[in-house]
N, C-alpha and C positions, 0 to 999 in steps of 0.2 A: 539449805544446809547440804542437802544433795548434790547440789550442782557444784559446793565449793570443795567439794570431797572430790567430786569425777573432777574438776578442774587440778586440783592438787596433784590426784592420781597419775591425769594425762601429761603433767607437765613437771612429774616426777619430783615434785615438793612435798616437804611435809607439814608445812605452817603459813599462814599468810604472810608473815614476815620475808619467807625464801621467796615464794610467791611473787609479790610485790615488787621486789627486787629483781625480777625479771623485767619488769615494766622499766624500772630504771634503767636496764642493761638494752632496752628495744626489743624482748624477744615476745612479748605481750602487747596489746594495744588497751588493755584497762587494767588498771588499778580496783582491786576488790577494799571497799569500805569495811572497818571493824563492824562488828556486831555484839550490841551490849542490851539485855530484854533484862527489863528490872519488873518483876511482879509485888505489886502491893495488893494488900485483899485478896489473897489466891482464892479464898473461899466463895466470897462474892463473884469473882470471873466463871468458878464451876457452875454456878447457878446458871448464869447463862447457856442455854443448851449450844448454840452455836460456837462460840466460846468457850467455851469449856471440852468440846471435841477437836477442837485446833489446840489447844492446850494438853491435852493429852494424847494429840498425834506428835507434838513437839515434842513432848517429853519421853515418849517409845522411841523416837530416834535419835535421841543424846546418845553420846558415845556414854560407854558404861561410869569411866572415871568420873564424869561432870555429873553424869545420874550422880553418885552416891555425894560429891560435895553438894546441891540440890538438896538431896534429901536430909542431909545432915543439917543444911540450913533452915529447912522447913520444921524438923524434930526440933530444932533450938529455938525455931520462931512459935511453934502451937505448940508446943511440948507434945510431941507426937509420943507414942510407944509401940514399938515394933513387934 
């Protein structure tokens, strides 16, 4: 996620879609793949120690706006209370 941030940065995009569309134009030589991370069981992956510290490094570096729809999903999914 780091690398598609400093790529964005360097090449003065702000989405993969502008991105991409460099590739089209030749100013790039790769095409960056979407990224779609679906968690089922969030509970069960915490248990795993290894797993569950990748999972929580992932989630300290979501940009804040994704943190909160995240979270909002997770409140609606376990009936969290904050």
């Amino acid at each position: 996620m780091n690398k598609r941030y400093n790529l964005f940065s360097q090449m003065k995009v702000k989405n993969i879609e502008s991105y991409n569309k460099l590739y089209e134009k030749g100013e790039i030589q790769e095409k960056l793949p979407y990224i779609v991370i679906i968690v089922d069981e969030l509970a069960d992956e915490y248990k795993l120690s290894e797993v569950g510290k990748a999972l929580v490094k992932f989630y300290v570096n979501l940009d804040p706006a994704l943190r909160d729809l995240f979270e909002a999903e997770l409140q609606k999914t376990f009936q969290i209370k904050k």
